[in-house]
C-alpha positions as CSV (number, residue, x, y, z in Angstrom):
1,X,3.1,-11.3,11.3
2,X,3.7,-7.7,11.9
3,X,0.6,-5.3,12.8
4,X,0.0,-3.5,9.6
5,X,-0.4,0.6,10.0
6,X,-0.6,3.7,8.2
7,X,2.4,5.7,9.1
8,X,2.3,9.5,8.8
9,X,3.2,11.4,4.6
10,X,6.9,11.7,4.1
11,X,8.2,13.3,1.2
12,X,9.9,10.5,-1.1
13,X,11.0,10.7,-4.9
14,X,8.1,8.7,-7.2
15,X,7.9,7.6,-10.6
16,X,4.9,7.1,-12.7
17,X,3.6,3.7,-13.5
18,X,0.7,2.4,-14.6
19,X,-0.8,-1.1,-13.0
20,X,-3.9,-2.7,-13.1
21,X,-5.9,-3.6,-9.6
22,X,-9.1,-5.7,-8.7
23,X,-12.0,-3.6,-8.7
24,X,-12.9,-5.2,-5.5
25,X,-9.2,-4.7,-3.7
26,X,-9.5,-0.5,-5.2
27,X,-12.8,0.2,-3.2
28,X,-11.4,-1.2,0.2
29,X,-8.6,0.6,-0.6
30,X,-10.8,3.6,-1.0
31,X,-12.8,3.3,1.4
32,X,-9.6,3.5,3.7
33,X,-8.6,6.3,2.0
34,X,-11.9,8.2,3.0
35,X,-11.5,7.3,6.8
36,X,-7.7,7.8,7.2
37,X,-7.8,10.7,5.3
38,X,-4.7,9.4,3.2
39,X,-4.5,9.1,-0.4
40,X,-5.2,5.8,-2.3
41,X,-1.5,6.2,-3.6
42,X,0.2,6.6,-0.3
43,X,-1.6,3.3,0.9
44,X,-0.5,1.7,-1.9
45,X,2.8,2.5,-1.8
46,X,2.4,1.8,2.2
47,X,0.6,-1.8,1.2
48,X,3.4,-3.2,-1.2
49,X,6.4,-2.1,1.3
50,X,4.9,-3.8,3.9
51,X,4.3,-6.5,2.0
52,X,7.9,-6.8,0.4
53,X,9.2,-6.3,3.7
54,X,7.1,-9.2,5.4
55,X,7.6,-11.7,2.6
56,X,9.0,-14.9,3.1
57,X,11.1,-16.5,0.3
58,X,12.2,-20.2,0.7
59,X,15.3,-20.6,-1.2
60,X,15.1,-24.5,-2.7
């Protein structure tokens, strides 16, 4: 699997939308945010591309 890291802010269009998160998965996520000095929404946004981009669908 590819190595996982936080790339530097780019400007992107966004929409709004509202989803619900483990209260365990938000404070690692915010405790990132405190040392990288990113916001929780850009590693986010960063997590679930990675993550779509790295998944592996087996067609049946």
């Amino acid at each position: 699997m590819k190595e996982f890291k936080l790339p530097k802010v780019e400007d992107e269009q966004s929409v709004l939308k509202t989803i619900r998160i483990k209260f365990t998965t938000l404070k690692k996520i915010e405790d990132l945010s405190k040392e990288s000095h990113l916001s929780v929404n850009r590693i986010i946004n960063e997590c679930i591309e990675f993550a779509l981009n790295n998944l592996d669908i087996k067609k049946d």
